[in-house]
MARBA-3410 file (N, C-alpha, C, O; in Angstrom, 1 decimal):
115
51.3,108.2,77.6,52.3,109.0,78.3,52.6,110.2,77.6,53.0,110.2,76.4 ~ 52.3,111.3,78.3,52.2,112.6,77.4,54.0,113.3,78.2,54.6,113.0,79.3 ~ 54.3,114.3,77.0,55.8,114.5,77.9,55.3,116.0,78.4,54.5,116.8,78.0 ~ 56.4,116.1,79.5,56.2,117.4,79.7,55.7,118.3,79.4,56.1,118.1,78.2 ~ 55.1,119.5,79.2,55.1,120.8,78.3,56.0,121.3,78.5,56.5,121.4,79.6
56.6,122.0,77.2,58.0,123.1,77.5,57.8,124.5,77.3,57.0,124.7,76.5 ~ 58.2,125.4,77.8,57.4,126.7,78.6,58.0,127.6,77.3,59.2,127.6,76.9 ~ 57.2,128.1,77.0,57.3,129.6,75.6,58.2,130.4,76.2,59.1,130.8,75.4 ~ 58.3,130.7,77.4,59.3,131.9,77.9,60.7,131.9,78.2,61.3,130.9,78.4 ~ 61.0,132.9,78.3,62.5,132.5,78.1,63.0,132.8,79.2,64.0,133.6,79.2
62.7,132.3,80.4,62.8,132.7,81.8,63.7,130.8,82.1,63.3,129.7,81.8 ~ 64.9,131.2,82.7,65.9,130.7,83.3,65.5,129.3,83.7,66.0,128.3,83.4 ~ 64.2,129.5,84.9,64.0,129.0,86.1,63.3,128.3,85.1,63.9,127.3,84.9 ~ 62.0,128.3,84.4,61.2,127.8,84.0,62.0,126.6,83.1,61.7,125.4,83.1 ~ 63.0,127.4,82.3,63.8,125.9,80.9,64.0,125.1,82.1,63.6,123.9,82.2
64.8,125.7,83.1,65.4,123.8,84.0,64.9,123.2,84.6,65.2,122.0,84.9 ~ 63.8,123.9,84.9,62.4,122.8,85.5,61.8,121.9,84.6,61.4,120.7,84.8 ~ 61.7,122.7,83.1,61.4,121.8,82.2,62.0,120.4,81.9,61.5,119.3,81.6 ~ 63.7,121.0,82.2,64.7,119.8,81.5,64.6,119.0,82.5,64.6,117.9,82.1 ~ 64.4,119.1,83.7,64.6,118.4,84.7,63.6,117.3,84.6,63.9,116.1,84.4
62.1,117.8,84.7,61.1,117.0,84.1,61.6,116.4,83.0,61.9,115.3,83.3 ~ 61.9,116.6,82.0,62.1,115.6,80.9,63.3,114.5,81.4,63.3,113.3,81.1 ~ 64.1,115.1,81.9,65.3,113.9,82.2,64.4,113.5,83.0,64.3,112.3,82.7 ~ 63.6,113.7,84.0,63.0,111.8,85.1,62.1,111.6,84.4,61.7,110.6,84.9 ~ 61.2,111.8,83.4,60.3,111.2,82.3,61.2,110.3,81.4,60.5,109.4,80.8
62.5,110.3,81.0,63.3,109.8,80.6,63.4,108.5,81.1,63.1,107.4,80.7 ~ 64.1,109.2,82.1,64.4,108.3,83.3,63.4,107.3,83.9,63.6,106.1,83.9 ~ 62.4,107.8,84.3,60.9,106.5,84.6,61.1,105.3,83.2,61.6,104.2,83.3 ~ 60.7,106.2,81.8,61.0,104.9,81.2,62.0,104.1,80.7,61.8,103.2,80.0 ~ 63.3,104.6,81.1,64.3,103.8,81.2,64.0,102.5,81.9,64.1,101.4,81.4
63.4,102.9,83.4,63.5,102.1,84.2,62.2,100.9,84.0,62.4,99.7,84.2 ~ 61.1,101.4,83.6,60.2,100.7,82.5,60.7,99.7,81.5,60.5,98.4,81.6 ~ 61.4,100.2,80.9,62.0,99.2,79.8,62.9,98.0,80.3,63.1,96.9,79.8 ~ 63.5,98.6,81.5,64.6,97.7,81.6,63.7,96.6,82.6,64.0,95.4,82.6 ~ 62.6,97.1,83.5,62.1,96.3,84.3,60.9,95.1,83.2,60.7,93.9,83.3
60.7,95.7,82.7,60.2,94.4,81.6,61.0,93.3,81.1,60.6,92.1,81.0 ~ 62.7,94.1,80.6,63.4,93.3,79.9,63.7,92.2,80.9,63.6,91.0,80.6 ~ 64.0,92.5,82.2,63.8,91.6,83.7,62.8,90.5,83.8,63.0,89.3,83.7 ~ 61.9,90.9,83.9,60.7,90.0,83.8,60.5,89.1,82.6,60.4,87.9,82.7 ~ 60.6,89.9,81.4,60.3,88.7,80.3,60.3,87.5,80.0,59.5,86.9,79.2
61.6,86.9,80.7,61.7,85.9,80.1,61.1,84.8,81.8,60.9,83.6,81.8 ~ 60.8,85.6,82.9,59.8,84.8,83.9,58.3,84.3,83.7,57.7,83.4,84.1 ~ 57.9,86.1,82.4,56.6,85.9,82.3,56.4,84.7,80.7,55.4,84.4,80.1 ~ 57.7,84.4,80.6,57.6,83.1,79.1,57.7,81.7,80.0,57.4,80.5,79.6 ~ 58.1,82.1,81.1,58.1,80.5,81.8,56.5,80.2,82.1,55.8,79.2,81.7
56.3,81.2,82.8,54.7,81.4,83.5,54.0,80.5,82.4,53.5,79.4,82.5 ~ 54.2,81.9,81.1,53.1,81.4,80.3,53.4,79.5,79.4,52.6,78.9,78.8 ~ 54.7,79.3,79.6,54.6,78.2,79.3,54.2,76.8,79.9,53.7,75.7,79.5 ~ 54.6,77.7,81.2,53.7,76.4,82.4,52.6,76.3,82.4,52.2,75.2,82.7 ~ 52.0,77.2,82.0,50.3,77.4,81.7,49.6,76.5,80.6,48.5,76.0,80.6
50.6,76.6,79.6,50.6,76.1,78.3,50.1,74.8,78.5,49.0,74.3,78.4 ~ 51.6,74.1,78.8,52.2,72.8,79.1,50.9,72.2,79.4,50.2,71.6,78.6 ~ 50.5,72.2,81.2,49.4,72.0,81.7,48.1,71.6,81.3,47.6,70.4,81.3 ~ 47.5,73.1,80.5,46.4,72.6,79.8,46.9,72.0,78.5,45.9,72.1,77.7 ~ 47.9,71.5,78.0,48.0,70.3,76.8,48.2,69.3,77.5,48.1,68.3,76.8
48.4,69.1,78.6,48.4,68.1,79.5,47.2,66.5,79.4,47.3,65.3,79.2 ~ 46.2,67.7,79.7,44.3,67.4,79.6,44.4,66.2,80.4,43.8,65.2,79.9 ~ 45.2,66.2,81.9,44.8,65.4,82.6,44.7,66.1,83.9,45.3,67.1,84.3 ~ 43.7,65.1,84.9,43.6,65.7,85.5,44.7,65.7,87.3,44.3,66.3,88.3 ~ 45.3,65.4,87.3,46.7,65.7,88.4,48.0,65.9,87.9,49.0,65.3,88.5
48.2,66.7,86.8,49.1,66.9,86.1,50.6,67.5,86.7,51.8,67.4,86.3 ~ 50.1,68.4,87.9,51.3,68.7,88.7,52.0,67.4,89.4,53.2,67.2,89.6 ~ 50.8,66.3,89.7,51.7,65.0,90.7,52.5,64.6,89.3,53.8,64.4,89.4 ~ 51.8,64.5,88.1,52.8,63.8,86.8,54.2,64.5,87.1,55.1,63.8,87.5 ~ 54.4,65.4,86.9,55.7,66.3,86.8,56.4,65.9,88.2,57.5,65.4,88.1
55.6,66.1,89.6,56.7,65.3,90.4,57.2,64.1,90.4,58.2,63.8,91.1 ~ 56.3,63.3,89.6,56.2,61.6,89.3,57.5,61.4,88.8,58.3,60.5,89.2 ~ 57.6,62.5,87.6,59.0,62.3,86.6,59.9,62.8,87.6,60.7,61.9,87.6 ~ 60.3,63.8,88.8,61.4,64.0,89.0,61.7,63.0,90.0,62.9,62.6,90.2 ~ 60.8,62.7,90.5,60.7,61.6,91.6,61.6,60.5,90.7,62.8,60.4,90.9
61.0,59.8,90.0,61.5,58.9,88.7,62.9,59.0,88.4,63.8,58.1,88.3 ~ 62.9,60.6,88.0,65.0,60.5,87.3,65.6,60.6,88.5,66.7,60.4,88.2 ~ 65.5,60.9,89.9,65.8,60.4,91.0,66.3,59.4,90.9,67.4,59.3,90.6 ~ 65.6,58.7,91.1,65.4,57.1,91.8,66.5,56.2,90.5,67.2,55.2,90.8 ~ 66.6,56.7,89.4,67.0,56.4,88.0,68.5,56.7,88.0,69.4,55.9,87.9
68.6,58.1,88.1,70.1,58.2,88.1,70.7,59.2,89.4,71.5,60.2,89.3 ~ 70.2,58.8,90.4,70.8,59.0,91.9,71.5,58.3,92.4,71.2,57.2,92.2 ~ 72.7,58.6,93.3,73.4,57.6,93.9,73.1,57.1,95.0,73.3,55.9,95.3 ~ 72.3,58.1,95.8,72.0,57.9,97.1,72.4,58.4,98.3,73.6,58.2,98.2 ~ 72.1,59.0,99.7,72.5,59.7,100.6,74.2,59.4,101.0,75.2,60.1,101.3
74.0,58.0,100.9,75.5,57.6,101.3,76.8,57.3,100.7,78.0,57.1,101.0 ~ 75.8,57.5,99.0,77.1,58.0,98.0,77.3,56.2,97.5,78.4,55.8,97.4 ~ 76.6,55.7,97.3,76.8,53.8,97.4,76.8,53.7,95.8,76.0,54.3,95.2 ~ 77.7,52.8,95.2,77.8,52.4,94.3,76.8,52.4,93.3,75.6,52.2,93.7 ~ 77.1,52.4,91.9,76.0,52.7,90.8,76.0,51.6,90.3,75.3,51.7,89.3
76.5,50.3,90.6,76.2,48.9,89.8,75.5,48.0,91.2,74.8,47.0,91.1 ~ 76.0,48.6,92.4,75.6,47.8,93.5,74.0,48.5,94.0,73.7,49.7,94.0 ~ 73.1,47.4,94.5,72.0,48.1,95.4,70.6,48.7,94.3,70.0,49.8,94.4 ~ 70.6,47.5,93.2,69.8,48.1,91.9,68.1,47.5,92.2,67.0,48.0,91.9 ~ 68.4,46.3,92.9,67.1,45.6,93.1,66.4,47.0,94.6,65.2,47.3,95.0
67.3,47.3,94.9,67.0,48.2,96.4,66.3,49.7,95.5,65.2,50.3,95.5 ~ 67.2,49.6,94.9,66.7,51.2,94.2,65.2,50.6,93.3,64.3,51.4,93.6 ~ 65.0,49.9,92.8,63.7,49.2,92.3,62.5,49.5,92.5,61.6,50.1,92.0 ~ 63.0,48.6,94.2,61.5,48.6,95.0,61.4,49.9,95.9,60.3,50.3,96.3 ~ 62.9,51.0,96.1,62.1,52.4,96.4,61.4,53.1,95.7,60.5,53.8,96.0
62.0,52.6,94.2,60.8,53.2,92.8,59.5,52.6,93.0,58.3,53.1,93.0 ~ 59.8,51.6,93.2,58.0,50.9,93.2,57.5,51.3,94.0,56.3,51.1,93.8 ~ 57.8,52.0,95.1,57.0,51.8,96.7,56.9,53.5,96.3,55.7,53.8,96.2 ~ 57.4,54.1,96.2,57.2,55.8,95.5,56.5,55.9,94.7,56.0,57.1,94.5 ~ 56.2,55.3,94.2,55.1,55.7,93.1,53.6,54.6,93.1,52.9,54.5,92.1
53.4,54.2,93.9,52.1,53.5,94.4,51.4,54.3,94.4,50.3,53.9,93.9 ~ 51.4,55.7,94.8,50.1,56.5,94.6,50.0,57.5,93.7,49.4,58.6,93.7 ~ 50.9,56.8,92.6,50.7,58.0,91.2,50.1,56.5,90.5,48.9,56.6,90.3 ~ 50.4,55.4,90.3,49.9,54.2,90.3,48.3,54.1,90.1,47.7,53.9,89.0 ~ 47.8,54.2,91.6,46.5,53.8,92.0,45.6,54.5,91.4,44.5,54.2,91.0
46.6,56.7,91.0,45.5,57.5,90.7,45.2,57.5,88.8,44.2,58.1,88.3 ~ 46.2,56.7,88.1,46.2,56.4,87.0,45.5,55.1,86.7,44.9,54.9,85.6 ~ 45.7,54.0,87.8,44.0,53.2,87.3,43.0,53.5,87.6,42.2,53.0,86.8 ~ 42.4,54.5,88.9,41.2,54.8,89.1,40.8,55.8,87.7,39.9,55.9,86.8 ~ 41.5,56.2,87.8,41.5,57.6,86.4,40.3,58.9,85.8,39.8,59.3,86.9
40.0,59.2,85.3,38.7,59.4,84.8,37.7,59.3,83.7,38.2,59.6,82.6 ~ 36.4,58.9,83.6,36.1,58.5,82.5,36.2,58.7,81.1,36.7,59.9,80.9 ~ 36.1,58.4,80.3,36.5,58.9,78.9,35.2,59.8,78.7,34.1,59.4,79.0 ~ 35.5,60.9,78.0,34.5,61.7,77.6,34.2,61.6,76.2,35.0,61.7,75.2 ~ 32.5,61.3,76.3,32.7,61.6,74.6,31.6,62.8,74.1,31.5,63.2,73.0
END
């Protein structure tokens, strides 16, 4: 980013065109700066999701992550109709069990071990 040139002459018209230019060259990177500071901490999520993922080193790793929310759901939810937290545990059980039958199936079929 190169800044304006500022004019040798001592002509009126020419300095405030100059200054003007320099205040929105200013100004652009103001708005630069600040729109990064905005983003930053989206593009640390990004890149951590990214991260995460491939340390994962499996292969349906997004169903894993719904698996777990699905899980602390079912774990410490009350339920649509607000129903008691000591009552209705064997019910809450078998919706865990029957929810997760096909994160289940794809963790015994699985894939081979590589060597």
């Amino acid at each position: 980013m190169s800044l304006p040139e500022i004019p040798k002459t001592q002509n009126r018209r020419e300095l405030r065109k100059a200054l003007i230019r320099l205040r929105m060259e200013m100004h652009r990177q103001e708005i630069r700066h600040e729109s990064r500071q905005i983003v930053n901490p989206l593009q640390r999520v990004q890149n951590m999701t990214r991260q995460f993922q491939g340390s994962l080193d499996f292969k349906h790793a997004p169903l894993w992550g719904l698996g777990a929310v699905v899980l602390l759901g079912f774990l410490t939810g009350r339920g649509a109709r607000g129903g008691s937290a000591s009552g209705g545990g064997i019910t809450r059980m078998i919706k865990l069990g029957t929810s997760l039958i096909p994160l289940i199936k794809l963790v015994m079929q699985g894939t081979p071990p590589k060597h």
